[in-house]
N, C-alpha and C positions, 0 to 999 in steps of 0.2 A: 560874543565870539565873532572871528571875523575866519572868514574862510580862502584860503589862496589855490591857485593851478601849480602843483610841484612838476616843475618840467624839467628838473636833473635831481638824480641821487649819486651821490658817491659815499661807498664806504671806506674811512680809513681803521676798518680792522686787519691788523697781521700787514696786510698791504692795501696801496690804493685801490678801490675796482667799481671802475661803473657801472651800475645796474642799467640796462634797457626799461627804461618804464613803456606801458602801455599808455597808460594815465596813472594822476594822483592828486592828493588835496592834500594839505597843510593847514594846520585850524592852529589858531594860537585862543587858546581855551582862557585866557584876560583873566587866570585865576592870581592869588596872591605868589604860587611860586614861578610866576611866568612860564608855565605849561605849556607844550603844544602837541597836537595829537596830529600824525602823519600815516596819510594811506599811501602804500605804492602800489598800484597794480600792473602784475609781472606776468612774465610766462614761468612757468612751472619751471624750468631749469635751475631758479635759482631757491629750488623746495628746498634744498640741503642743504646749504648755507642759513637761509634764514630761521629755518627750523632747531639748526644748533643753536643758533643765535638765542631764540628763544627760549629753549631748554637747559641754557648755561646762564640766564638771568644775569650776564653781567653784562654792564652799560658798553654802548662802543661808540665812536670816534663816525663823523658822517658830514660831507657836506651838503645841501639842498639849495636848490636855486627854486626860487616862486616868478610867477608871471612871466617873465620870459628869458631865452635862454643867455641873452645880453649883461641880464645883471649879473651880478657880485653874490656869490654864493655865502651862507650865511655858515656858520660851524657851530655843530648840535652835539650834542651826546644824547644818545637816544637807548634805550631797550626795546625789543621785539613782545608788542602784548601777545598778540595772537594771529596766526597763519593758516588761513582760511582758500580751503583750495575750489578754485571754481570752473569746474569742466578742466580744460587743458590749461588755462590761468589761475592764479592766485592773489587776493588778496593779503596784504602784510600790512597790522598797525602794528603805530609804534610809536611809544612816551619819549618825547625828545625836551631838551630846552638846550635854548641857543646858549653856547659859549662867548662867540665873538661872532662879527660881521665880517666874514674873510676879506682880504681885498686881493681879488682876482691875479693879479699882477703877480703879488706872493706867493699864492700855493702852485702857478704853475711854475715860478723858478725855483721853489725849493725843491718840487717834482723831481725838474730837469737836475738840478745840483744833483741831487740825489744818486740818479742813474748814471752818477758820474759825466756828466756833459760838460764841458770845457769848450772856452774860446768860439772860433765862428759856429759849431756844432751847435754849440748851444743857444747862441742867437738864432739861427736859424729855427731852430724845434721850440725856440720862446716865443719870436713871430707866428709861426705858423699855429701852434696852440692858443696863441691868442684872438688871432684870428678865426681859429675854430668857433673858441668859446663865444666868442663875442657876436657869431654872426655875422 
C-alpha cells in the first residue's frame, strides 16, 4: 500500500463544494480493483452532509488532490464507510477508485461555463482560479 497527504476535497454531488480539510490521507489499497481508502478530517459542520452520504450508500462524484495543492486533481467516485465524530471534529472514510486524472485547466472552465461566465468575465475568474489552485 502506498500512502499520500490529501490536501483538497471536492465534492461533485448535487453541486460542486469544497470541503475544508483539517488533514487527510489517501491510501490506494494496490488491490486487483484499484481500490483506495480516503480519510478526511473535518470539523463537524459538515456531520450532515456526510452522514446522508453514508446512510444513502450510493456512490458520489469527488475530486481529491494528494501531495500538494499544485497538482492536478484526480476524479473518484467514492462511498462514505463510516463517520466517526471526534470531540468538535470528525473523521470520514471513504471507498473511492479513481475515474480519470482531471486535468486542472478542465474542471475549472467547465465550472466557470457552467455558472454561465462568458467572454472577459470569464477569463478573468479562469486566471484567477487558476492561479488559486495552483499556488
Amino acid at each position: 500500500m502506498k500512502t499520500f497527504k490529501l490536501v483538497a476535497l471536492t465534492l461533485l454531488h448535487g453541486q460542486k463544494q469544497d470541503i475544508s480539510l483539517i488533514d487527510g490521507l489517501m491510501i490506494n489499497k494496490e488491490d486487483e480493483n484499484k481500490r483506495w481508502l480516503i480519510e478526511a478530517y473535518v470539523e463537524q459542520t459538515y456531520r450532515e452532509l456526510f452522514t446522508s452520504l453514508k446512510e444513502s450508500e450510493a456512490p458520489f462524484d469527488a475530486l481529491v488532490t494528494i501531495s500538494r495543492k499544485t497538482n492536478d486533481p484526480a476524479h473518484v467516485r467514492a462511498t462514505v464507510r463510516s463517520v466517526t465524530m471526534m470531540g468538535e471534529r470528525m473523521s470520514v472514510l471513504m471507498d473511492a477508485v479513481i475515474i480519470q486524472r482531471s486535468n486542472l485547466a478542465e474542471v475549472v472552465l467547465e465550472d466557470l461555463v457552467q455558472r454561465g461566465l462568458h467572454g472577459e468575465t470569464l477569463l478573468q475568474q479562469f486566471k484567477q482560479q487558476m492561479h488559486t489552485k495552483r499556488g
